[in-house]
N, CA, C and O atoms as a GROMACS GRO file, in nm:
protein
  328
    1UNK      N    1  -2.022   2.833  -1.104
    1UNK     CA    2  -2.030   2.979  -1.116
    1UNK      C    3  -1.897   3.037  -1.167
    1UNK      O    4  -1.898   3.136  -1.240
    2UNK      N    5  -1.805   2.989  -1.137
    2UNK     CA    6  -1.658   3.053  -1.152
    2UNK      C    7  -1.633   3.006  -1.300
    2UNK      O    8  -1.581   3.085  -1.380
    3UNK      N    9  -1.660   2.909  -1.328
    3UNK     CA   10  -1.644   2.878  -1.472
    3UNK      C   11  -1.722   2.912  -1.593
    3UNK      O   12  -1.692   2.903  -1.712
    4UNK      N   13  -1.848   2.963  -1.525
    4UNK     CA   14  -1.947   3.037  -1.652
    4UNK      C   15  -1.897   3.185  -1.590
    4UNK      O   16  -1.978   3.259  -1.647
    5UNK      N   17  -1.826   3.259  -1.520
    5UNK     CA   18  -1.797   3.374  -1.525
    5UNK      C   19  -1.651   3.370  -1.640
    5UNK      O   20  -1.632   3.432  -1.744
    6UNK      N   21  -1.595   3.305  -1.592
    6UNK     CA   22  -1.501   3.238  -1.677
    6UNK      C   23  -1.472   3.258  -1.860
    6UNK      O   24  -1.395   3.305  -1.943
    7UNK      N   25  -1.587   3.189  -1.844
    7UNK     CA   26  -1.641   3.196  -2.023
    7UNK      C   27  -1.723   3.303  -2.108
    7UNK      O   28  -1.727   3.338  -2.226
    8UNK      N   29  -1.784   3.335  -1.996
    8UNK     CA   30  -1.823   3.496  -2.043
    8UNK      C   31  -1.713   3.569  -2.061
    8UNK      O   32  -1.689   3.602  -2.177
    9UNK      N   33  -1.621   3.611  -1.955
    9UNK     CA   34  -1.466   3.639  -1.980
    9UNK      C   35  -1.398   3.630  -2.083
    9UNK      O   36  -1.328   3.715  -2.139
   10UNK      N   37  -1.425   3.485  -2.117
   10UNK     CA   38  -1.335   3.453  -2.277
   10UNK      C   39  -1.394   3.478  -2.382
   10UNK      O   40  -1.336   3.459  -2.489
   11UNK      N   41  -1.515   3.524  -2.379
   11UNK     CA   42  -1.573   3.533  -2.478
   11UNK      C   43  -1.568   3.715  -2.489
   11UNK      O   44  -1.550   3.767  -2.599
   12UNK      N   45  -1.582   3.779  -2.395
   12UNK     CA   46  -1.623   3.916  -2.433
   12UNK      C   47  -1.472   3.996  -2.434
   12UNK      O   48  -1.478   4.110  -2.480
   13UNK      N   49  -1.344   3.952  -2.391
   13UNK     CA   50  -1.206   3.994  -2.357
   13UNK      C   51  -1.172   3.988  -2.511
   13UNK      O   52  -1.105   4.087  -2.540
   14UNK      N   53  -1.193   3.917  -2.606
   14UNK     CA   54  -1.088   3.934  -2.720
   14UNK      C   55  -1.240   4.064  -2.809
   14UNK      O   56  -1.203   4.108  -2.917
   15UNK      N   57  -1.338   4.097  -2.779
   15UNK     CA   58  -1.444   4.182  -2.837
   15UNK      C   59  -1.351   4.302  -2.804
   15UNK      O   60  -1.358   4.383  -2.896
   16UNK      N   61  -1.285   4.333  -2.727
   16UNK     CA   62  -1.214   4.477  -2.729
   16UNK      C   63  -1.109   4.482  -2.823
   16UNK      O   64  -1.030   4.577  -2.822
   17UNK      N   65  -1.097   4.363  -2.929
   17UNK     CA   66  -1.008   4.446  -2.986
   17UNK      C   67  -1.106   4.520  -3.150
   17UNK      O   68  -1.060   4.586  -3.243
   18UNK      N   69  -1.196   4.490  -3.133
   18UNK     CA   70  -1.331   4.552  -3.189
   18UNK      C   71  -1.287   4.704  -3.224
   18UNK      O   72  -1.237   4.733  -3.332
   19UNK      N   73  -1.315   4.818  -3.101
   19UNK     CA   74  -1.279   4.944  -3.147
   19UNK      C   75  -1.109   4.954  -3.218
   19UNK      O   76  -1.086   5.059  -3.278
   20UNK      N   77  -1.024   4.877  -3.214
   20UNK     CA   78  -0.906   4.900  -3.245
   20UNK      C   79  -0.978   4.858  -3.460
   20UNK      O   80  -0.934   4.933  -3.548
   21UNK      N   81  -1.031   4.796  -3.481
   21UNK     CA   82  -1.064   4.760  -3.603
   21UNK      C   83  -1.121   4.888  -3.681
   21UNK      O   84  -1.088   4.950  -3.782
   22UNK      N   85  -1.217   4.898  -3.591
   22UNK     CA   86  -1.297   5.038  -3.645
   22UNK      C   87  -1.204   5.122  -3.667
   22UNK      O   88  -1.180   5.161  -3.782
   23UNK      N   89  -1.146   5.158  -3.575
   23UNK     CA   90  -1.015   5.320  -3.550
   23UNK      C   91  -0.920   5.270  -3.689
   23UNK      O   92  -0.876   5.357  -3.764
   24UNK      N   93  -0.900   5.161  -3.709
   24UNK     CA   94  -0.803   5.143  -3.787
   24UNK      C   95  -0.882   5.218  -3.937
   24UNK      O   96  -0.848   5.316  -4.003
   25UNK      N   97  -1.006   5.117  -3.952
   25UNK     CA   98  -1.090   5.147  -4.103
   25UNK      C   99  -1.122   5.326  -4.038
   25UNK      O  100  -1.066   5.389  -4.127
   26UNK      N  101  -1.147   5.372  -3.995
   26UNK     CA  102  -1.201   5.512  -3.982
   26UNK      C  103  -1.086   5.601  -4.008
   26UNK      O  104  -1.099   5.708  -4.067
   27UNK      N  105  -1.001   5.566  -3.974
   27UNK     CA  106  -0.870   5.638  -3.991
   27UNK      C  107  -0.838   5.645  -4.108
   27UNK      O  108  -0.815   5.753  -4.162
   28UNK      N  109  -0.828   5.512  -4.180
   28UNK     CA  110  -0.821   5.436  -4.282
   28UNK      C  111  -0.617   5.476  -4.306
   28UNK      O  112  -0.545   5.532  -4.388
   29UNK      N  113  -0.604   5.392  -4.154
   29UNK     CA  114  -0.416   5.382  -4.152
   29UNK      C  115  -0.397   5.340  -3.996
   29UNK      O  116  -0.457   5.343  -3.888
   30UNK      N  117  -0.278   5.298  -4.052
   30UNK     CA  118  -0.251   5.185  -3.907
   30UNK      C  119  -0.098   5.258  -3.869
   30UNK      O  120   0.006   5.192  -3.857
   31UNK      N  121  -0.104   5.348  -3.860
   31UNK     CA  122   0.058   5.404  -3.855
   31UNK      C  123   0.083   5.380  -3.711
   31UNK      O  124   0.192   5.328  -3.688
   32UNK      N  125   0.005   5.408  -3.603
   32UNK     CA  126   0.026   5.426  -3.500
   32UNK      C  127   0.038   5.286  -3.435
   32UNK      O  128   0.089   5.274  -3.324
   33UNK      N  129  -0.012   5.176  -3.506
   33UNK     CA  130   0.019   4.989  -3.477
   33UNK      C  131   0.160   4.980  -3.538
   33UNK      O  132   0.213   5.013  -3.644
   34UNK      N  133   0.203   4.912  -3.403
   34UNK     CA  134   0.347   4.845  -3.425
   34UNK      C  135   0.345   4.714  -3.498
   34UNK      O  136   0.357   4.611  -3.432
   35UNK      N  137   0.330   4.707  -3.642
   35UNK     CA  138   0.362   4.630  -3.676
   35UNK      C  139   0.434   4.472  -3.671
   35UNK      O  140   0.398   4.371  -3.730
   36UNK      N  141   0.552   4.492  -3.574
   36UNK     CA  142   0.600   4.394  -3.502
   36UNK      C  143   0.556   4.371  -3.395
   36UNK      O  144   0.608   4.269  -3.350
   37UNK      N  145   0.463   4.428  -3.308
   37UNK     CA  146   0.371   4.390  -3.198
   37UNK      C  147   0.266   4.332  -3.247
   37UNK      O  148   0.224   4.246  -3.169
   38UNK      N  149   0.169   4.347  -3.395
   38UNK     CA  150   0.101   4.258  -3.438
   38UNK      C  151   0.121   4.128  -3.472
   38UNK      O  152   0.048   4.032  -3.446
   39UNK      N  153   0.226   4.130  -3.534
   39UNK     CA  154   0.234   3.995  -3.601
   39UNK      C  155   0.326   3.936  -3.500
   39UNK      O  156   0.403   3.848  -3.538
   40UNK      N  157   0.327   3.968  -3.395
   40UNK     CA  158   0.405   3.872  -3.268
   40UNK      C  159   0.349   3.851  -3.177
   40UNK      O  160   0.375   3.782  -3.078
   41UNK      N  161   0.256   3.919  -3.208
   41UNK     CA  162   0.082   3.895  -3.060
   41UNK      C  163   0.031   3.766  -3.180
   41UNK      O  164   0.041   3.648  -3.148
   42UNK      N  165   0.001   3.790  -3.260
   42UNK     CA  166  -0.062   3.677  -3.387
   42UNK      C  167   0.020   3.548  -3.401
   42UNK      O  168  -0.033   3.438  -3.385
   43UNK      N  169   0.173   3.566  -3.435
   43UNK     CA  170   0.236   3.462  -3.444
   43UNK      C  171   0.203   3.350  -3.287
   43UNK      O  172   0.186   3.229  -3.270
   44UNK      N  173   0.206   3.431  -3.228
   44UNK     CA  174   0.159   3.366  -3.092
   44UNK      C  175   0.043   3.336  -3.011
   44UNK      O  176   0.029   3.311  -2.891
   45UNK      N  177  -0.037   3.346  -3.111
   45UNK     CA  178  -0.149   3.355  -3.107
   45UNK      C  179  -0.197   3.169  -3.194
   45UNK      O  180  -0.274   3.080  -3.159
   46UNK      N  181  -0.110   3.185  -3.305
   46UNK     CA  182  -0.141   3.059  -3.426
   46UNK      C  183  -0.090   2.993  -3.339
   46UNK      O  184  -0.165   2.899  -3.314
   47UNK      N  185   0.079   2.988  -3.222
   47UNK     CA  186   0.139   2.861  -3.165
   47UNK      C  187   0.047   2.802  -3.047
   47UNK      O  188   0.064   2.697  -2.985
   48UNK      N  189  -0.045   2.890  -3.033
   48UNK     CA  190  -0.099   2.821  -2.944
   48UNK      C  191  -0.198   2.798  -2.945
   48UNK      O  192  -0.247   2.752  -2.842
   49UNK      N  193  -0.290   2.820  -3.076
   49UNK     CA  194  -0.384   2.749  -3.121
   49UNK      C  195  -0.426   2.620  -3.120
   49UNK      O  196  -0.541   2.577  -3.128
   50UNK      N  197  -0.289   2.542  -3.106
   50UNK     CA  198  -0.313   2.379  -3.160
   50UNK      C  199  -0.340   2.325  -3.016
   50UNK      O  200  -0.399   2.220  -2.990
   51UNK      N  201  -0.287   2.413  -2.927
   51UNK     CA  202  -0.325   2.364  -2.783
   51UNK      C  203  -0.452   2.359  -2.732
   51UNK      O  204  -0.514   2.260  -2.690
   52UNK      N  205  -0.507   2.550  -2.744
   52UNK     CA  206  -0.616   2.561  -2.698
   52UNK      C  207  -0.725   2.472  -2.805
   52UNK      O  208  -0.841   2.494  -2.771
   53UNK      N  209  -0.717   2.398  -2.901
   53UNK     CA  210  -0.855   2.374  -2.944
   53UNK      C  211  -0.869   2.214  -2.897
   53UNK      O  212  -0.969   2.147  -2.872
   54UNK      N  213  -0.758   2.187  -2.895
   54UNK     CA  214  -0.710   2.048  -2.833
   54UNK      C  215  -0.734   2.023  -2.687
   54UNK      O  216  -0.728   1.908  -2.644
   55UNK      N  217  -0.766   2.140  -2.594
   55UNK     CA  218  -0.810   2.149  -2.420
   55UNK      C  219  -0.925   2.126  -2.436
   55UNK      O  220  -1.004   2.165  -2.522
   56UNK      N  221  -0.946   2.020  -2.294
   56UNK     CA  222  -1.084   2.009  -2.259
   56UNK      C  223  -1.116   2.084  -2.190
   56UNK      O  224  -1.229   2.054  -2.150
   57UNK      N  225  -1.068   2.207  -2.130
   57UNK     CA  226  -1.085   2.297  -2.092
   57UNK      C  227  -1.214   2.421  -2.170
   57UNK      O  228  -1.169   2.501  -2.252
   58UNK      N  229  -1.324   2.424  -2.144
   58UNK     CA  230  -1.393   2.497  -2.229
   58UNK      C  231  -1.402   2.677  -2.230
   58UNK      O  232  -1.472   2.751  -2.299
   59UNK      N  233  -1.308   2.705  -2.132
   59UNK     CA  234  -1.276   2.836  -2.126
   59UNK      C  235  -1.141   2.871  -2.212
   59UNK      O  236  -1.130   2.961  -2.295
   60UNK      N  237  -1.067   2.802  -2.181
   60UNK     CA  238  -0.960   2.845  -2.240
   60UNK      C  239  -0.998   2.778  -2.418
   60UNK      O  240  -0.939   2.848  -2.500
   61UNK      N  241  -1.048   2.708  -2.459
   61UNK     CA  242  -1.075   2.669  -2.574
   61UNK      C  243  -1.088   2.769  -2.644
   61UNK      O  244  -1.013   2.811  -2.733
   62UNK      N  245  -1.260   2.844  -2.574
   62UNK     CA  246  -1.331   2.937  -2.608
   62UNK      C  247  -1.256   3.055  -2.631
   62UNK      O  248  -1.260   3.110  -2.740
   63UNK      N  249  -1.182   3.101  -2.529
   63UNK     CA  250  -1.097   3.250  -2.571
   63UNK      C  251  -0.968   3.168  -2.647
   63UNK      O  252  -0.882   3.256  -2.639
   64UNK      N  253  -0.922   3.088  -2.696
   64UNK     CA  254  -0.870   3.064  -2.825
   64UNK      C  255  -0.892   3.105  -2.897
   64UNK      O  256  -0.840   3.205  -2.948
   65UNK      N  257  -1.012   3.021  -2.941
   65UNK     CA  258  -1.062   3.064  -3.084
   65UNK      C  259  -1.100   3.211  -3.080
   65UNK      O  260  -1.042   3.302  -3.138
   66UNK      N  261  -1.218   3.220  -2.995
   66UNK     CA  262  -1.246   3.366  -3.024
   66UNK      C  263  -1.132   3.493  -3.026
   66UNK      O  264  -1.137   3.591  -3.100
   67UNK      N  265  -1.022   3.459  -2.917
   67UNK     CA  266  -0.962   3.559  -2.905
   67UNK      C  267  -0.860   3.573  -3.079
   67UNK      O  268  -0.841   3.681  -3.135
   68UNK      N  269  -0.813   3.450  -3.128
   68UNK     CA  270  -0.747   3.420  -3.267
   68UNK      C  271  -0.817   3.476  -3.378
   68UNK      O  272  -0.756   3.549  -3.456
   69UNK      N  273  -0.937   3.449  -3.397
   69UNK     CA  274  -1.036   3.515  -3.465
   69UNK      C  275  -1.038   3.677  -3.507
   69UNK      O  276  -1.009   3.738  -3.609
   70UNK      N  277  -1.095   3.720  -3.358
   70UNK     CA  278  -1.078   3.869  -3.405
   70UNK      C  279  -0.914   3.955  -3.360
   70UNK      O  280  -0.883   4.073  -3.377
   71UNK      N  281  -0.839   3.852  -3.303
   71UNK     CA  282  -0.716   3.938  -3.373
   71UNK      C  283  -0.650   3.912  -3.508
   71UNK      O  284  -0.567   3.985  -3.562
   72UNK      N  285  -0.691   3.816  -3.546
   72UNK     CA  286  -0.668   3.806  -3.704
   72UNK      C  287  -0.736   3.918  -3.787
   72UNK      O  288  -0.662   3.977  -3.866
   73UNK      N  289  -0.816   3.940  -3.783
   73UNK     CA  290  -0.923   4.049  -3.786
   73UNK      C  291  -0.812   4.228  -3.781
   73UNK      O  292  -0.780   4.310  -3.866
   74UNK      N  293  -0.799   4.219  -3.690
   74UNK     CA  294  -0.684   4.313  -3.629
   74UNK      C  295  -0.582   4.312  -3.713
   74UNK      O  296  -0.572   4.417  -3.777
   75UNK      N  297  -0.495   4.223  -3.738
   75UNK     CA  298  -0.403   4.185  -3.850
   75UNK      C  299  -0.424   4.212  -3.933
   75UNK      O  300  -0.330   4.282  -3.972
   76UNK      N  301  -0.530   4.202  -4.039
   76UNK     CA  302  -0.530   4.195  -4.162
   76UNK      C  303  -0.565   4.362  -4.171
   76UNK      O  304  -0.499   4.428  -4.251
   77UNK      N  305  -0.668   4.429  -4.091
   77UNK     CA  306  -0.701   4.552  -4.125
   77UNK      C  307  -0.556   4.665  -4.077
   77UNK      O  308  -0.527   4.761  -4.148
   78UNK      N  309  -0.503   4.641  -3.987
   78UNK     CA  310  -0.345   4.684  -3.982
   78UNK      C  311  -0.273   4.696  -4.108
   78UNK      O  312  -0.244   4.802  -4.163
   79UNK      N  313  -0.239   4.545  -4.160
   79UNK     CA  314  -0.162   4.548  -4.285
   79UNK      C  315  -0.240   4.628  -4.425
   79UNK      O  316  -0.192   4.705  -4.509
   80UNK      N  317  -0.371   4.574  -4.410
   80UNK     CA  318  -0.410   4.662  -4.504
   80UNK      C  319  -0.444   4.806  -4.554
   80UNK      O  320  -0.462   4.860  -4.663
   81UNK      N  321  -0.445   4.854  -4.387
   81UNK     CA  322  -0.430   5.061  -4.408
   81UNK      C  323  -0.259   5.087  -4.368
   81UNK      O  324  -0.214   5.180  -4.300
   82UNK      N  325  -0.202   5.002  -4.417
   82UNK     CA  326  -0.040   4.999  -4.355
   82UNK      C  327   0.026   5.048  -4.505
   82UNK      O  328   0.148   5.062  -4.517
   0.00000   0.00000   0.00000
């Protein structure tokens, strides 16, 4: 039980950065993203990529990827209304 609450967790925790995507395209500008808080949540995000996909751990795997995913996502629409 603790481990499929777990993974639901990892899976639906990196979906909030969802409205930050939208707000960004609706706005269509990222002024109010710290720039250096993105790409240092991200940079740290890629170093520890090689870990989480490499855990047999299937929670922490899971919010790896997913969480890397859509903050890349985040990243790119930042830089691009930037």
């Amino acid at each position: 039980m603790i481990k499929t609450i777990g993974l639901i967790a990892a899976i639906v925790l990196p979906f909030w950065n969802i409205p930050l995507i939208v707000k960004i395209g609706k706005r269509k500008s990222s002024k109010d993203i710290s720039m250096a808080w993105a790409v240092g949540v991200f940079t740290c995000l890629v170093l520890m990529l090689p870990s989480g996909l490499s855990s047999s751990d299937v929670v922490f795997k899971t919010f790896t990827v997913v969480n890397f995913l859509l903050f890349s996502a985040v990243v790119v629409q930042a830089f691009r209304y930037r």
